[in-house]
N, C-alpha and C positions, 0 to 999 in steps of 0.2 A: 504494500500500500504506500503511497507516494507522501508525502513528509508536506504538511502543511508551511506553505510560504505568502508573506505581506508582498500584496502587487503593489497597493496603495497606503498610504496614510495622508491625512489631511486632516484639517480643521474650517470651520468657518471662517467668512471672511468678515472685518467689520463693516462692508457695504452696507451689510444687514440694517446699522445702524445708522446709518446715512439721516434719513429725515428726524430719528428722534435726538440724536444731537443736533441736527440743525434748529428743532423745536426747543430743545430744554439751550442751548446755548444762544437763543433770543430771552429764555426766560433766565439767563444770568446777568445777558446786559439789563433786562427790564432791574434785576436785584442792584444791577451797581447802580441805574438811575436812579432807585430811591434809597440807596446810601445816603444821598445827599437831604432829605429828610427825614430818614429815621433807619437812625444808626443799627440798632440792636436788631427790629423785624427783619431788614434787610438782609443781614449779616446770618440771621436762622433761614433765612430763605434760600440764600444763595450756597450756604452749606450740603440744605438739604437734596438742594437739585445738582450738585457736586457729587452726591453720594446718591442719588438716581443715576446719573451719569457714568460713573464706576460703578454701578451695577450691572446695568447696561453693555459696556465694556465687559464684564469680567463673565456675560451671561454667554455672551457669543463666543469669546476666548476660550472658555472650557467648554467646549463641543469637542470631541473630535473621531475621526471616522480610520477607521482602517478597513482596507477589503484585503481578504487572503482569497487564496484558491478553494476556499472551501463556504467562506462566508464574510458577511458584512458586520461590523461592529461597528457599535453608534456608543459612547460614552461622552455623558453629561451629566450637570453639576457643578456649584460652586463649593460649597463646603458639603457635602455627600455626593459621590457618585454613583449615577446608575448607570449600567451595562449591559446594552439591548444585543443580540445574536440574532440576524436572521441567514440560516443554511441557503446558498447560491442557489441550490435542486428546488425549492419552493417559488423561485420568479418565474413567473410566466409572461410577462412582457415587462419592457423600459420605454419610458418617455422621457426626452429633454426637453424643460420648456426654456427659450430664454428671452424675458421681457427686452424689450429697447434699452431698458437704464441698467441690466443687468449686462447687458452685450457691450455696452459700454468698458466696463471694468473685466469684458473676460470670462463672467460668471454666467451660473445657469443652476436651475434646479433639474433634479433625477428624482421621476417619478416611477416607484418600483410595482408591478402588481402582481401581487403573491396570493399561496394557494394555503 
């Protein structure tokens, strides 16, 4: 029996994250604009949405995907991991879809249909 081998490994990219940093980094200018009113809300604000932001980041970060010759591994998690297996012999078709903004950067989604 032949000796299972990594074809691929990869992770997510932070494309993913594209519009909600572009949203939450309007709402840190909006926090420095009202620094200049009121020091202390402000300053919980712009904290808080610092630490959505690093969430955000660190969500996509820990994704990550290896395929062997035998099966796909999906492991995610920030502070626990979980670790999905699906056996190669159970797809029965692949789809790539890749949006405009995704084709852009390279990227695409693999949609898998298993049995």
């Amino acid at each position: 029996m032949p000796q299972e081998q990594t074809v691929l490994s990869a992770s997510s990219s932070q494309v993913l994250n594209f519009w909600a940093f572009m949203l939450l980094g309007a709402c840190q200018l909006a926090g420095a604009y009202l620094m200049l009113f009121y020091a202390i809300p402000a300053l919980v604000w712009m904290l808080a949405v610092a630490l959505v932001m690093l969430w955000k980041y660190l969500a996509v970060r820990c994704q990550h995907y290896e395929l062997t010759t035998e099966r796909l591994k999906t492991q995610t998690g920030i502070f626990s991991k979980t670790t999905q297996e699906l056996e190669l012999y159970r797809v029965k078709d692949i789809l790539f879809e890749q949006p405009f903004f995704l084709r852009l950067f390279g990227l695409g989604h693999v949609v898998l249909m298993t049995s």
